[in-house]
TORPA-4810 file (N, C-alpha, C, O; in nm, 3 decimals):
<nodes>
NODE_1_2.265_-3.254_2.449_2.261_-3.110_2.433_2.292_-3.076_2.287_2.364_-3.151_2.221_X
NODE_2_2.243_-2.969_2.237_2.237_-2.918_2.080_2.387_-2.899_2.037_2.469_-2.885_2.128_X
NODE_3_2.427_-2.896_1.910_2.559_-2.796_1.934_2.504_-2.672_1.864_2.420_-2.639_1.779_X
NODE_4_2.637_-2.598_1.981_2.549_-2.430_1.975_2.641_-2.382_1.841_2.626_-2.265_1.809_X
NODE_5_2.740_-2.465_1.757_2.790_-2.400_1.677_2.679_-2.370_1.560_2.685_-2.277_1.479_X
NODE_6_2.565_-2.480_1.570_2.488_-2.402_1.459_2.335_-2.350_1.514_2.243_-2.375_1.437_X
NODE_7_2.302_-2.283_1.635_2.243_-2.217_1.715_2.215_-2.085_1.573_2.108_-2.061_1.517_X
NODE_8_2.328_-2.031_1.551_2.303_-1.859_1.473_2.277_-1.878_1.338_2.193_-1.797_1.299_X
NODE_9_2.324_-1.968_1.235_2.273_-2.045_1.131_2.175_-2.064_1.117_2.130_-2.024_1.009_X
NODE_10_2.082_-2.132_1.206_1.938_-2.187_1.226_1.862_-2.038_1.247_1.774_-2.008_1.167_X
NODE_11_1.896_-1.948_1.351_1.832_-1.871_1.390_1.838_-1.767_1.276_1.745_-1.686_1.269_X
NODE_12_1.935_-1.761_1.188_1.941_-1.662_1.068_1.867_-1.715_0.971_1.813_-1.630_0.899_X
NODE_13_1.840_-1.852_0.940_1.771_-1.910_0.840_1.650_-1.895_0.869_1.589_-1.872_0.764_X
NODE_14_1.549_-1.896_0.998_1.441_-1.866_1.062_1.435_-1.720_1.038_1.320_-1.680_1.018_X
NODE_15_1.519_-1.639_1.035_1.502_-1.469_1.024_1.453_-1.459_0.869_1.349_-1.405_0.830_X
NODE_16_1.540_-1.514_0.801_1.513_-1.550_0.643_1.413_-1.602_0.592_1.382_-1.563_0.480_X
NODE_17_1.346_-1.686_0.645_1.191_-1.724_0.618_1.107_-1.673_0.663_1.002_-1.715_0.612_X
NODE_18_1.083_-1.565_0.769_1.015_-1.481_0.789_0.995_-1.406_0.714_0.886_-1.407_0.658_X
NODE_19_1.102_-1.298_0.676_1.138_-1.203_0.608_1.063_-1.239_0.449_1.001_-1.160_0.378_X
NODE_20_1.085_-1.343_0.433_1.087_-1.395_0.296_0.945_-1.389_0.212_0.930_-1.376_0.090_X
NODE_21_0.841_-1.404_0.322_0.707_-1.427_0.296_0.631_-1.262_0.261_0.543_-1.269_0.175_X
NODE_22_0.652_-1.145_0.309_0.636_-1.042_0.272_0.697_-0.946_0.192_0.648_-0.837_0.163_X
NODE_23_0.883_-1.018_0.131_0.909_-0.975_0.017_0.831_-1.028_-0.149_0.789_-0.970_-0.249_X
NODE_24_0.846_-1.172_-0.102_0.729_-1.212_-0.231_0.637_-1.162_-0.241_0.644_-1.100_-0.347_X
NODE_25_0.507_-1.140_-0.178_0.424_-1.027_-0.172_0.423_-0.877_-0.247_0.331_-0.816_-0.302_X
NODE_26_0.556_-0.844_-0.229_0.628_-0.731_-0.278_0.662_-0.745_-0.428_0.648_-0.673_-0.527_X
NODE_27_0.712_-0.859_-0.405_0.759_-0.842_-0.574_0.651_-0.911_-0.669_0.647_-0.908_-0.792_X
NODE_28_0.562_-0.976_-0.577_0.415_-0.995_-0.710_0.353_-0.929_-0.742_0.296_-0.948_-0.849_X
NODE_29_0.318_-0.751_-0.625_0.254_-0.690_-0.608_0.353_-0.595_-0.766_0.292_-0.541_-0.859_X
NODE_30_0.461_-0.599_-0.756_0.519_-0.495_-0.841_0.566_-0.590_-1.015_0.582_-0.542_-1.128_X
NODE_31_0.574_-0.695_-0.980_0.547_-0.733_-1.155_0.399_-0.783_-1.191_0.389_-0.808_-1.311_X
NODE_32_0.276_-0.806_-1.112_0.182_-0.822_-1.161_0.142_-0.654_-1.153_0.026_-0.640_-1.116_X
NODE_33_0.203_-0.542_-1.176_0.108_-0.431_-1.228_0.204_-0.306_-1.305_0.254_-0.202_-1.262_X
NODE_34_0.202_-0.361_-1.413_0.336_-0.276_-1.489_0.221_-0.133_-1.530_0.099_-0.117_-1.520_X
NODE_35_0.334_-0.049_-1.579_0.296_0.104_-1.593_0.286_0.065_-1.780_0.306_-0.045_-1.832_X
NODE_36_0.253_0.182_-1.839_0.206_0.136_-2.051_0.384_0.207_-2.021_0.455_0.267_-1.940_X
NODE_37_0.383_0.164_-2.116_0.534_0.201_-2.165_0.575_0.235_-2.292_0.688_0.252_-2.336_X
NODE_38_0.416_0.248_-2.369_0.434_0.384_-2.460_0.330_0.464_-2.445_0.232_0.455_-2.518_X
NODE_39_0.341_0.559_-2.338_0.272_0.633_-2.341_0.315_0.779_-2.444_0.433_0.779_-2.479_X
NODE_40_0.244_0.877_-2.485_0.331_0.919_-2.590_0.430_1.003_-2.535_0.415_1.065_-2.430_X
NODE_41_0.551_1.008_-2.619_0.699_1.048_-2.576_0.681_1.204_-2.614_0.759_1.285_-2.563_X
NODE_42_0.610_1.235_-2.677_0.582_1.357_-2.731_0.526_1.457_-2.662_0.539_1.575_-2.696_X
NODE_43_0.435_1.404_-2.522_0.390_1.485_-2.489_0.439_1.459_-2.330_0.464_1.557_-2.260_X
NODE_44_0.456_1.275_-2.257_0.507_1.281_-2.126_0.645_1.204_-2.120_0.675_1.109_-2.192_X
NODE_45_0.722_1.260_-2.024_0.888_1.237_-2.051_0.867_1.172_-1.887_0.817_1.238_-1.796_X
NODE_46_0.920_1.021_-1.872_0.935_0.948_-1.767_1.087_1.030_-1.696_1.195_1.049_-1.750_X
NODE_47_1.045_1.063_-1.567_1.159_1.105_-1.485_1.190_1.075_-1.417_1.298_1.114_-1.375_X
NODE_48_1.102_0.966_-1.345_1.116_0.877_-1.215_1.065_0.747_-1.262_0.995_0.732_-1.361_X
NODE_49_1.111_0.643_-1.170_1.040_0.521_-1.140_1.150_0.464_-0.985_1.243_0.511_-0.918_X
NODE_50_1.078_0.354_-0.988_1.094_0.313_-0.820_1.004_0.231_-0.786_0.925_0.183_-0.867_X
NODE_51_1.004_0.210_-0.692_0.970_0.084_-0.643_0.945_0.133_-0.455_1.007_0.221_-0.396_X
NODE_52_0.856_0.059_-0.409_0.808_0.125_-0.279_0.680_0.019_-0.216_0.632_-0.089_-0.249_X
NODE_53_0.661_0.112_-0.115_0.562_0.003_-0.003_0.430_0.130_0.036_0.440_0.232_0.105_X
NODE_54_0.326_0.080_-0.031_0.207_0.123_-0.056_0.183_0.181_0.082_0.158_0.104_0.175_X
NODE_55_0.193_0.366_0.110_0.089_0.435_0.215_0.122_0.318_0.350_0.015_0.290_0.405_X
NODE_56_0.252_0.239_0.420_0.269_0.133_0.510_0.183_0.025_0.511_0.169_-0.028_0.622_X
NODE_57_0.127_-0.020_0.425_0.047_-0.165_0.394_0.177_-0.264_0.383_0.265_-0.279_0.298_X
NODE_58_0.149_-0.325_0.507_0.262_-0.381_0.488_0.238_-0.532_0.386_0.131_-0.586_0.357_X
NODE_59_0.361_-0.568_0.355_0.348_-0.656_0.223_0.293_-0.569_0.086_0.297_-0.643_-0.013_X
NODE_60_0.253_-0.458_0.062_0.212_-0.425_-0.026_0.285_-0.330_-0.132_0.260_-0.210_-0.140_X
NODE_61_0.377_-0.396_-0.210_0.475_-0.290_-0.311_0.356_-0.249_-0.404_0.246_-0.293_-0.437_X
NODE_62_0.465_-0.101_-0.436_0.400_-0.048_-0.511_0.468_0.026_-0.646_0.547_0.106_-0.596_X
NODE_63_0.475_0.035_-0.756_0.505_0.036_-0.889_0.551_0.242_-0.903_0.465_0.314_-0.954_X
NODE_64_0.662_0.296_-0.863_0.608_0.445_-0.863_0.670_0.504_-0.998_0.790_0.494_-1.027_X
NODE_65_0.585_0.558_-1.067_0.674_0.647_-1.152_0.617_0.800_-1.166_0.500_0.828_-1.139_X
NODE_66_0.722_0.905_-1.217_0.656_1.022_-1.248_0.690_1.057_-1.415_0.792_1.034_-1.480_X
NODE_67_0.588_1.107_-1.444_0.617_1.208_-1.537_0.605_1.339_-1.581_0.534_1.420_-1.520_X
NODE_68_0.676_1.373_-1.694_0.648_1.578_-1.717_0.565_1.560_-1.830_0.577_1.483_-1.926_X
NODE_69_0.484_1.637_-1.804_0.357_1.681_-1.902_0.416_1.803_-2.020_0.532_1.841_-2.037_X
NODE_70_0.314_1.838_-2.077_0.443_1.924_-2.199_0.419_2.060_-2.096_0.474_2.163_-2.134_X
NODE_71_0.368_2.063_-2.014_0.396_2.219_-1.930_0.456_2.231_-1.851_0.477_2.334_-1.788_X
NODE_72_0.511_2.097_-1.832_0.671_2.110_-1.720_0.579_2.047_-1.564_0.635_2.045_-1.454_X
NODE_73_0.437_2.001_-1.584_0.451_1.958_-1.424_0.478_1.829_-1.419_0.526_1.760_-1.508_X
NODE_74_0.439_1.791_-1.289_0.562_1.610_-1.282_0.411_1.534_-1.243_0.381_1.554_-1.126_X
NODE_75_0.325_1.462_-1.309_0.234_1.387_-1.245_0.281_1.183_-1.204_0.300_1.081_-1.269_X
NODE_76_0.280_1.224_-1.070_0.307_1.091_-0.994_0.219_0.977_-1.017_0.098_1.000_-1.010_X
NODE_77_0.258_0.857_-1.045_0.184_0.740_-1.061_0.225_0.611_-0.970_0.337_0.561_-0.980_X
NODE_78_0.123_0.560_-0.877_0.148_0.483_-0.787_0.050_0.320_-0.817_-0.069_0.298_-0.795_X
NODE_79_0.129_0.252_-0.858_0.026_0.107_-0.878_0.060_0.001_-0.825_0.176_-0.040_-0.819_X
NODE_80_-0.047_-0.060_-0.778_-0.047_-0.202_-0.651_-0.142_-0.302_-0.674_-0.245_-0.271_-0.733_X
NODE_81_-0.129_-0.376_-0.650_-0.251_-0.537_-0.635_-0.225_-0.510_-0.451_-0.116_-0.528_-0.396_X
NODE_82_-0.356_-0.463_-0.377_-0.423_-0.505_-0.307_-0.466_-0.648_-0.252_-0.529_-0.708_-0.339_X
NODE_83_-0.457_-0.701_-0.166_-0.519_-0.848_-0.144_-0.556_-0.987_-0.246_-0.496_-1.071_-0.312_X
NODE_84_-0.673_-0.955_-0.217_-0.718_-1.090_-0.301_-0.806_-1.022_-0.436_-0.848_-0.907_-0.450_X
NODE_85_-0.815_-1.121_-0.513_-0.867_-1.041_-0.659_-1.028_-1.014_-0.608_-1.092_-0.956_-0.695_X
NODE_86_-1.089_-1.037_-0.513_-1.242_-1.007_-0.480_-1.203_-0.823_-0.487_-1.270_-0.746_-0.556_X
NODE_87_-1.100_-0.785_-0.413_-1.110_-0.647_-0.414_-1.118_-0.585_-0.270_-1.074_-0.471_-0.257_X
NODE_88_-1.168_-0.648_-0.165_-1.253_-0.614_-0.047_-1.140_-0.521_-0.025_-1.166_-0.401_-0.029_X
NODE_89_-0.999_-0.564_0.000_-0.923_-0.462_0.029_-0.902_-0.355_0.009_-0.923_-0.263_0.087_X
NODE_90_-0.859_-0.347_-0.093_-0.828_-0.253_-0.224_-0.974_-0.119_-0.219_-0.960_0.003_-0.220_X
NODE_91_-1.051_-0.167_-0.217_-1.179_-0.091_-0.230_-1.162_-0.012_-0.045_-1.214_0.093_-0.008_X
NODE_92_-1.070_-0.112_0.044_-1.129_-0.070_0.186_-0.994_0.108_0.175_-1.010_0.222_0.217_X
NODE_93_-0.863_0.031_0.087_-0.800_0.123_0.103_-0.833_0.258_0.059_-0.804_0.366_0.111_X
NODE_94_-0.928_0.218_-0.096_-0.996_0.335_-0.172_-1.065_0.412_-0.085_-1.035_0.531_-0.075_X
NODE_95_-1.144_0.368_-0.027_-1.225_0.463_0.066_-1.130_0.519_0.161_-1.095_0.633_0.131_X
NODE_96_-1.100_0.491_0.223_-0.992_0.545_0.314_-0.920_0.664_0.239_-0.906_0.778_0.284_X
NODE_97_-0.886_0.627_0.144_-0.831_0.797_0.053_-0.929_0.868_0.040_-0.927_0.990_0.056_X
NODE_98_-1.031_0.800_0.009_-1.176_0.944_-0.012_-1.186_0.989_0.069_-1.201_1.111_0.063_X
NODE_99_-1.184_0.918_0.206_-1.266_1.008_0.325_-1.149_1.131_0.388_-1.159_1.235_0.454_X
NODE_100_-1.042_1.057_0.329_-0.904_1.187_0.381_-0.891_1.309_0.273_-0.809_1.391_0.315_X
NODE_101_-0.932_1.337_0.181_-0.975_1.404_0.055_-0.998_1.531_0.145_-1.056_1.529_0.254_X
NODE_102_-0.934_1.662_0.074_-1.027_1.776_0.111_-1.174_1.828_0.040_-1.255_1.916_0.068_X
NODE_103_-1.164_1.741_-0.054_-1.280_1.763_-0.129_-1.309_1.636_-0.223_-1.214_1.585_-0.283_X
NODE_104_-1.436_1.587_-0.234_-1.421_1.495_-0.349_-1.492_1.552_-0.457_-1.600_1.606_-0.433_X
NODE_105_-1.435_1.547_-0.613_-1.489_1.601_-0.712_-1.564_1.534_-0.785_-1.656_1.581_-0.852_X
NODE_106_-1.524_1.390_-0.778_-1.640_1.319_-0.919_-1.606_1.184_-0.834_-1.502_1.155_-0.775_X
NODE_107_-1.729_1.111_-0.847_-1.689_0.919_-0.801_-1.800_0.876_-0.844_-1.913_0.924_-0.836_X
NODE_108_-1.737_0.721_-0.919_-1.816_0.647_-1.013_-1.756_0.552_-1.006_-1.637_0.541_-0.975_X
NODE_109_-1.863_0.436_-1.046_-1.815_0.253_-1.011_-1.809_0.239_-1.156_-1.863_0.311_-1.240_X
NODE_110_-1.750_0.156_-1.170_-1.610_0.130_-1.292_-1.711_-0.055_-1.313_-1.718_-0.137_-1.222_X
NODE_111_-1.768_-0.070_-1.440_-1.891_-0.138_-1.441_-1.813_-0.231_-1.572_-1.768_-0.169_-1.669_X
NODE_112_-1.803_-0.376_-1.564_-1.808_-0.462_-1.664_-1.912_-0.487_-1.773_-2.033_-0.471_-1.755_X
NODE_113_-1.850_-0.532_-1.901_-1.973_-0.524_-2.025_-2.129_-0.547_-1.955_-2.229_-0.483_-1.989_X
NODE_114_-2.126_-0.676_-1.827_-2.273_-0.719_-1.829_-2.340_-0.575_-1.706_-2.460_-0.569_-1.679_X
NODE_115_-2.244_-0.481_-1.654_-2.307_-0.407_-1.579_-2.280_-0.429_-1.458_-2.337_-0.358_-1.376_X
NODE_116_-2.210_-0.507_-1.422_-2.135_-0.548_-1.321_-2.066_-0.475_-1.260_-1.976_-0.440_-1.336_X
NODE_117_-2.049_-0.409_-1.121_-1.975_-0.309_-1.097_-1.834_-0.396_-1.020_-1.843_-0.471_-0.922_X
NODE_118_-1.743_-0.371_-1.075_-1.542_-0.439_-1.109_-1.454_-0.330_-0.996_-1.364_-0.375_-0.925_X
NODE_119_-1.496_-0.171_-0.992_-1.463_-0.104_-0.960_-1.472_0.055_-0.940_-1.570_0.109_-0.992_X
NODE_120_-1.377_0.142_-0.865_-1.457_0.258_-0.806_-1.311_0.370_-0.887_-1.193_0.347_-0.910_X
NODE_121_-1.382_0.465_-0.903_-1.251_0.586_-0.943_-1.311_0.708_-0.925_-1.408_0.749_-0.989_X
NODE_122_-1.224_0.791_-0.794_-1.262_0.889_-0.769_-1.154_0.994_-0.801_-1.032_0.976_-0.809_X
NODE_123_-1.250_1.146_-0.824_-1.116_1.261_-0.862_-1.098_1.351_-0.738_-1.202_1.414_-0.722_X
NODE_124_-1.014_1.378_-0.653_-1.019_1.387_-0.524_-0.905_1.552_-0.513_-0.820_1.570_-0.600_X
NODE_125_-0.923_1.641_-0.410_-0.873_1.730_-0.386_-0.787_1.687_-0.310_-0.827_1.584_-0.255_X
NODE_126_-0.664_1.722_-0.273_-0.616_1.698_-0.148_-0.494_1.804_-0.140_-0.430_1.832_-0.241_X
NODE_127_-0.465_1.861_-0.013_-0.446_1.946_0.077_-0.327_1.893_0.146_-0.350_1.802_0.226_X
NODE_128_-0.178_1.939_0.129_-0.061_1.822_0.208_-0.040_1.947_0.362_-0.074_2.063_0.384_X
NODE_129_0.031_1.842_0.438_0.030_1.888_0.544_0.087_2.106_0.543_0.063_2.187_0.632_X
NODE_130_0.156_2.129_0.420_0.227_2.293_0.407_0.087_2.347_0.302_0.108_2.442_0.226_X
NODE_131_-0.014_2.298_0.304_-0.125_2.387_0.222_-0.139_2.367_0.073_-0.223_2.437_0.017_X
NODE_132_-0.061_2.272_-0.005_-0.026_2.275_-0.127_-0.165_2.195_-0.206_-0.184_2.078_-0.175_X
NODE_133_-0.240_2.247_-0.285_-0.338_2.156_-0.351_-0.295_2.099_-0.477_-0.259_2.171_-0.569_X
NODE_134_-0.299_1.954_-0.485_-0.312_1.866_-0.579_-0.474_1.811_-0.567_-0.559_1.815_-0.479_X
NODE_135_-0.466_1.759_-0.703_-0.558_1.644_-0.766_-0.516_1.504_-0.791_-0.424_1.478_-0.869_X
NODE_136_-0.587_1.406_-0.722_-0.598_1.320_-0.765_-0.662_1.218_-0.787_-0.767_1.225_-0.724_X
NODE_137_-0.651_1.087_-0.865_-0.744_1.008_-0.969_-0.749_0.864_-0.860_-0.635_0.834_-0.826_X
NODE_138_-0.802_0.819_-0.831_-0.769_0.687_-0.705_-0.848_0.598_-0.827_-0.937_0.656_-0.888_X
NODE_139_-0.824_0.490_-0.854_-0.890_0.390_-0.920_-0.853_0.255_-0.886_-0.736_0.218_-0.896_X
NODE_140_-0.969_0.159_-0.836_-0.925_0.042_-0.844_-1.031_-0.010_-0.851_-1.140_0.028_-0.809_X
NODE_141_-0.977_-0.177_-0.953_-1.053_-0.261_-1.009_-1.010_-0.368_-0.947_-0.888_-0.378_-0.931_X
NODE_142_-1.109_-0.487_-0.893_-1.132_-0.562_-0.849_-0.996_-0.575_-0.723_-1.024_-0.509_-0.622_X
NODE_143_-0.856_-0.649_-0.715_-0.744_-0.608_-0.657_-0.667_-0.512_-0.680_-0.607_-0.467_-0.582_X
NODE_144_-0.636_-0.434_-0.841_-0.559_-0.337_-0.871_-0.609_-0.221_-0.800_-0.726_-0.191_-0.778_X
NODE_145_-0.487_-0.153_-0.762_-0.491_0.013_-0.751_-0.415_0.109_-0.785_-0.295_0.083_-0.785_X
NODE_146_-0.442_0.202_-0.810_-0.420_0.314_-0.916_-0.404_0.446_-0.870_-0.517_0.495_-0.877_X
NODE_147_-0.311_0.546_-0.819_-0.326_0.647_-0.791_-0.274_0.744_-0.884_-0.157_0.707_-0.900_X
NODE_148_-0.292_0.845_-0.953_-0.267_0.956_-1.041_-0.241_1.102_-0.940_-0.333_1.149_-0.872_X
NODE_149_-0.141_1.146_-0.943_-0.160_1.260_-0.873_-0.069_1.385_-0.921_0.053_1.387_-0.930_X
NODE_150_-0.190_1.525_-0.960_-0.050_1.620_-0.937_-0.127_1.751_-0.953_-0.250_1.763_-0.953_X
NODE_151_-0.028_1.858_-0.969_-0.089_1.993_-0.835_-0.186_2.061_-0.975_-0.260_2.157_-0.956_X
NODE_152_-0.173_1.995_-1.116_-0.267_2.091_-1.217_-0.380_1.947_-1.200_-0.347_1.850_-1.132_X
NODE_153_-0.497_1.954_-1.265_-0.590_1.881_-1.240_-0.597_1.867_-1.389_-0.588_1.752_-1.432_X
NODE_154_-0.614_1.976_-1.487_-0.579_1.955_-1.650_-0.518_1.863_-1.695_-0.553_1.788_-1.786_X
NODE_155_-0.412_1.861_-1.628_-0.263_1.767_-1.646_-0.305_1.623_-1.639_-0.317_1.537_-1.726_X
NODE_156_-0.327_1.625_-1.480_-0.391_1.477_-1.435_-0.439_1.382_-1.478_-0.403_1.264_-1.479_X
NODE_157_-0.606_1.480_-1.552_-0.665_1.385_-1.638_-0.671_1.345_-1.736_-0.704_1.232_-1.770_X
NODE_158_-0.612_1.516_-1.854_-0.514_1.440_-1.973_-0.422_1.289_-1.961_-0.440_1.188_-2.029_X
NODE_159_-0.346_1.306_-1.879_-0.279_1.218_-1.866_-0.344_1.036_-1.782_-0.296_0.924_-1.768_X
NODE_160_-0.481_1.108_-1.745_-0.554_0.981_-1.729_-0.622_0.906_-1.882_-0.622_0.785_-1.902_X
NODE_161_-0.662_0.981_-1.951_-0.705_1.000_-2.086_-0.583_0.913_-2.164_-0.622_0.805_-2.207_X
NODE_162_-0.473_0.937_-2.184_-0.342_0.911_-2.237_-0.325_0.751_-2.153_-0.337_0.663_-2.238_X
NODE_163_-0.312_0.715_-2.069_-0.282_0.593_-1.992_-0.406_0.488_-2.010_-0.405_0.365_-2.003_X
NODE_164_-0.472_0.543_-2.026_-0.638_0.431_-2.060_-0.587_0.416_-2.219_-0.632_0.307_-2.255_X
NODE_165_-0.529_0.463_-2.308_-0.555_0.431_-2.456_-0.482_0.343_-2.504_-0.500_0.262_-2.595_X
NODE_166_-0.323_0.381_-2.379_-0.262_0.260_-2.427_-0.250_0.134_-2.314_-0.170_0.047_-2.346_X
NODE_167_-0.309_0.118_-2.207_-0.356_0.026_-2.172_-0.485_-0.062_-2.258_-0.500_-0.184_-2.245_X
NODE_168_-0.561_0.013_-2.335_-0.643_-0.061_-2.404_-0.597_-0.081_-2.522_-0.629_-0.195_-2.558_X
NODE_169_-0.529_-0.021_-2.610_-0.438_-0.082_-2.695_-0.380_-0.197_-2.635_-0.422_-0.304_-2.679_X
NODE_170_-0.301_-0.202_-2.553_-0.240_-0.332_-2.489_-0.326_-0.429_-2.493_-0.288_-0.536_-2.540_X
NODE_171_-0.473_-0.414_-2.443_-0.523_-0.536_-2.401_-0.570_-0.576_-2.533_-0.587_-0.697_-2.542_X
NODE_172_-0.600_-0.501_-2.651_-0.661_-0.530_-2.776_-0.578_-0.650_-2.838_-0.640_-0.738_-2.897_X
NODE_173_-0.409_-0.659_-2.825_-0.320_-0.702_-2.926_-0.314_-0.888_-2.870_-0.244_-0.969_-2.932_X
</nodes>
């Protein structure tokens, strides 16, 4: 017969390797997709960041930060690696935000030098459960995803404008 003194040991170490396999997930999902971190100070002031689990995908962290625009609104930024780098996911989740959209405003596939389409970014209305309208930017490339959101649409895409320059600065150096 076993001894049962290490019965709860075993069974806690089994809880622990469970557990274990969808925090890694979590934390690859949130250091493989950092936010620019100079975006300019002059015009957006970081007020939040955090850390979170993507819309209940489970295994899927997600990168959150907000910022204030120089007119005082707060635009939210949510970033994730989706599945596998093919994308299938990521693209399944994208749609899934479009089709919940109260309106979609602009959508376009996001095309590599040879013309290759990498990815989809749509500018989307949406409507929260108390009536409140925001805008937002859904983008994802191949596994990455990208959400931009906030209640001016001006704001939004300035600040989509601002996050592409120094992400491509980044990738230039």
């Amino acid at each position: 017969m076993p001894n049962r003194q290490y019965a709860l040991p075993f069974l806690l170490g089994l809880l622990a390797l469970t557990i274990a396999g969808p925090l890694r997930a979590f934390q690859d999902a949130i250091t493989n997709s950092p936010m620019p971190t100079s975006l300019d100070a002059t015009r957006y002031t970081q007020v939040m960041s955090g850390l979170g689990i993507l819309d209940g995908l489970v295994g899927v962290g997600t990168a959150l930060h907000s910022y204030r625009a120089p007119d005082g609104e707060i635009i939210g930024t949510e970033k994730a690696t989706i599945g596998s780098a093919d994308g299938v996911f990521a693209k399944t989740f994208h749609q899934k935000i479009d089709h919940s959209a109260a309106k979609m405003v602009e959508q376009e596939d996001i095309l590599d030098a040879s013309g290759k389409v990498i990815g989809y970014r749509s500018v989307l209305t949406l409507i929260d459960k108390d009536g409140k309208k925001s805008t937002a930017i859904v983008i994802t490339k191949d596994a990455d995803f990208l959400r931009l959101t906030c209640a001016s649409a001006a704001d939004v895409l300035a600040f989509e404008d601002e996050y592409n320059k120094v992400m491509a600065a980044t990738k230039s150096k």
